[in-house]
C-alpha positions in Angstrom: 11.2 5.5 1.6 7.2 5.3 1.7 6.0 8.4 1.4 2.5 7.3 1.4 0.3 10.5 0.0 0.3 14.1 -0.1 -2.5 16.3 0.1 -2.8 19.9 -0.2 -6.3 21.2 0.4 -5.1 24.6 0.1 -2.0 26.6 -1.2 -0.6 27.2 2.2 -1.8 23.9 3.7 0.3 20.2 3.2 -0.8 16.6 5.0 1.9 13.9 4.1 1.2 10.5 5.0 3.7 7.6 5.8 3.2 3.9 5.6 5.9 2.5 7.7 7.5 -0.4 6.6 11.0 0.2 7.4 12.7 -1.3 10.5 13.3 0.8 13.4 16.9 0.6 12.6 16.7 1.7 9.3 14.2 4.7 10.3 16.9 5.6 13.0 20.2 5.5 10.6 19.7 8.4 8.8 17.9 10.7 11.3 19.7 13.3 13.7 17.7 13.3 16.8 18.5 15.8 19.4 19.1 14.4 23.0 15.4 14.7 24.5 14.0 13.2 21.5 16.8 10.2 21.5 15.6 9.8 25.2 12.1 9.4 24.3 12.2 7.3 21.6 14.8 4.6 23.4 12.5 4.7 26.6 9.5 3.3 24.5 8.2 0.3 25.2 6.7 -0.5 21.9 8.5 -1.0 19.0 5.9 0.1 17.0 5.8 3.3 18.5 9.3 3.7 18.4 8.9 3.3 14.3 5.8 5.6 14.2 7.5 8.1 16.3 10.9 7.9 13.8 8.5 8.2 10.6 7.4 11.0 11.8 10.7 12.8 11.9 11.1 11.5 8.1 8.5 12.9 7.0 9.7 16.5 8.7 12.4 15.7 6.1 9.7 15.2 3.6 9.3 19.2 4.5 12.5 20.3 4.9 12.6 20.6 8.5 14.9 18.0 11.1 13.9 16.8 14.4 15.6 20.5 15.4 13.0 22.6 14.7 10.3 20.8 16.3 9.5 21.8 20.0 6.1 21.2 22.1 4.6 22.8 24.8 2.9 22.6 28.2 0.2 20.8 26.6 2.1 18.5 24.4 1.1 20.4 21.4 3.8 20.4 18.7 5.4 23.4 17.1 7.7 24.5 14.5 10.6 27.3 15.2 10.0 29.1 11.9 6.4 29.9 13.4 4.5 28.1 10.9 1.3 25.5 12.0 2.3 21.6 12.6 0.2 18.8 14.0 1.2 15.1 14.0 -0.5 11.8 14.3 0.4 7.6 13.6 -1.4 4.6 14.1 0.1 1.4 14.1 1.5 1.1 10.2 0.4 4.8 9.3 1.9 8.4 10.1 0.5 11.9 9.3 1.9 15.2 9.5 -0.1 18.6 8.4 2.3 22.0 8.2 0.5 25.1 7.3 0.2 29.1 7.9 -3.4 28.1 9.7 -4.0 26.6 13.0 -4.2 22.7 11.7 -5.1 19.3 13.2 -5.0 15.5 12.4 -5.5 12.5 13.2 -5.2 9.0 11.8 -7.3 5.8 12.9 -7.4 2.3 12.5 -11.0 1.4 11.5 -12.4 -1.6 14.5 -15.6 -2.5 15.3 -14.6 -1.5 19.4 -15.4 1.9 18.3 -18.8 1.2 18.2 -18.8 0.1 22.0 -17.7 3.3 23.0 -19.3 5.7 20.9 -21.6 6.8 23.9 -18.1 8.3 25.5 -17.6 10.7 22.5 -20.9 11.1 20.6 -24.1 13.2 21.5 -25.3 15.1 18.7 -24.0 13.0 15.8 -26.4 10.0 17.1 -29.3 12.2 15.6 -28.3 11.2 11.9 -26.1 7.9 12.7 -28.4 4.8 12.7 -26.5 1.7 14.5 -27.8 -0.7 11.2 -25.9 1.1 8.5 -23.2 -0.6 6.6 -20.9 2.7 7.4 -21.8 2.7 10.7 -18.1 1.8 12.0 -16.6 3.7 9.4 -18.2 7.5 10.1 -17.6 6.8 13.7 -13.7 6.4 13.0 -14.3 9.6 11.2 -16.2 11.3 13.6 -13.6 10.4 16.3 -10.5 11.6 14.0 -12.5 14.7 13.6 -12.5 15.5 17.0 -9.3 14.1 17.9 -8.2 16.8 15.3 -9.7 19.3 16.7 -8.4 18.8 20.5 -5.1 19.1 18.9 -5.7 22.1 17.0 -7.2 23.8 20.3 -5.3 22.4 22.8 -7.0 23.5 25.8 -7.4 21.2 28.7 -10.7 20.7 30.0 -12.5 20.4 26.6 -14.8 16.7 26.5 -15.3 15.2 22.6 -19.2 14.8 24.1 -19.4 17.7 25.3 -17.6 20.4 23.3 -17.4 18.9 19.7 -19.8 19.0 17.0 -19.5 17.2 13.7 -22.1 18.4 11.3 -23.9 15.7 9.2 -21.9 13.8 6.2 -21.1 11.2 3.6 -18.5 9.4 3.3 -18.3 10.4 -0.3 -17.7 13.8 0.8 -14.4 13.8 1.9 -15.4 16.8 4.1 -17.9 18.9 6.8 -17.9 21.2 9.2 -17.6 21.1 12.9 -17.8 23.0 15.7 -16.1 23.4 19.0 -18.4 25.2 21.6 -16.6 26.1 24.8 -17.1 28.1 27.5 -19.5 30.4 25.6 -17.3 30.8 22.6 -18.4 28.7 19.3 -15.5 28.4 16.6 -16.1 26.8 13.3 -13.7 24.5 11.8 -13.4 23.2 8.0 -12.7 19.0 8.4 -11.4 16.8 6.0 -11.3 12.8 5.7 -9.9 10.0 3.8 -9.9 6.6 4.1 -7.4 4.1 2.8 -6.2 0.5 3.8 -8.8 0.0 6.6 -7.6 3.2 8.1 -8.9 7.1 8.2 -7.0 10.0 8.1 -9.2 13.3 9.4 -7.6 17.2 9.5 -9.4 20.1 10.8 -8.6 23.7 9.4 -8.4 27.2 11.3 -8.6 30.5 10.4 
């Protein structure tokens, strides 16, 4: 099974990462799904979603949890019965799931030049130290977007704009990390982000207190 990577940016904090290869059968044989999950994954459309949603249950596995112990809410948000933090991404041939004791994020993205077309929709402040010539360019976009993106997850909160109420403080992509900001309805919250990048693709996770 391709367990991909495992990170661990702190001691109660784990991202595992899955590069799916397997069929959709062979993701489904092993796996116990309970009945709304079965539903969801056979109404699909896409079989790569199908596979990227199965993965995801594998890595659970990877864990020690089952398709059981994972419920969402109102807002879609995933969480785990033992009360612990979960959040869960995949994009096309990647998965990515974070479990820890803090309020956690992530988000995985295939790197394409598109992104630059519609940076205006989710960039304000972050134009001040991008310049449109750099090699990069693409590439901190991708991770300026999975920042975000892991940040909507972590809050949760409908009504919050990537333009409007996310900030991701200047960075190199040597870094592997920055901080950003969510300011909403008068209430600033700070956020440690991390990023990776690996086979054309980026992995970002944002951490709470």
């Amino acid at each position: 099974m391709p367990l991909y990577k495992t990170i661990q940016p702190n001691s109660q904090t784990t991202v595992k990462i899955w590069k799916i290869e397997e069929s959709y059968e062979d993701l489904m044989y092993p796996l116990e799904l309970k009945p709304e999950s079965l539903t969801r994954v056979l109404g699909m459309k896409s079989e790569l979603h199908q596979r990227g949603f199965l993965s995801v249950r594998h890595l659970l596995r990877e864990f020690g949890y089952t398709d059981q112990d994972l419920y969402y809410d109102t807002n879609g948000k995933p969480h785990l019965k033992d009360g612990k933090y979960i959040s869960i991404t995949h994009s096309f041939t990647f998965s990515g799931v974070i479990v820890s004791t803090q309020q956690v994020g992530i988000d995985i993205e295939k790197q394409r030049e598109k992104i630059a077309i519609i940076a205006k929709k989710f960039v304000e402040y972050e134009f001040n130290y991008l310049t449109k010539t750099e090699e990069d360019y693409v590439r901190k976009l991708t991770v300026i977007w999975g920042i975000k993106e892991s940040l909507y997850k972590l809050f949760a909160t409908p009504g919050m704009l990537f333009k409007a109420h996310f900030l991701v403080i200047p960075f190199m992509l040597s870094d592997g990390e920055t901080v950003a900001w969510i300011d909403y309805k008068n209430l600033k919250h700070r956020y440690n982000s991390y990023f990776l990048e690996f086979d054309g693709f980026t992995c970002a996770y944002a951490l709470g207190d």
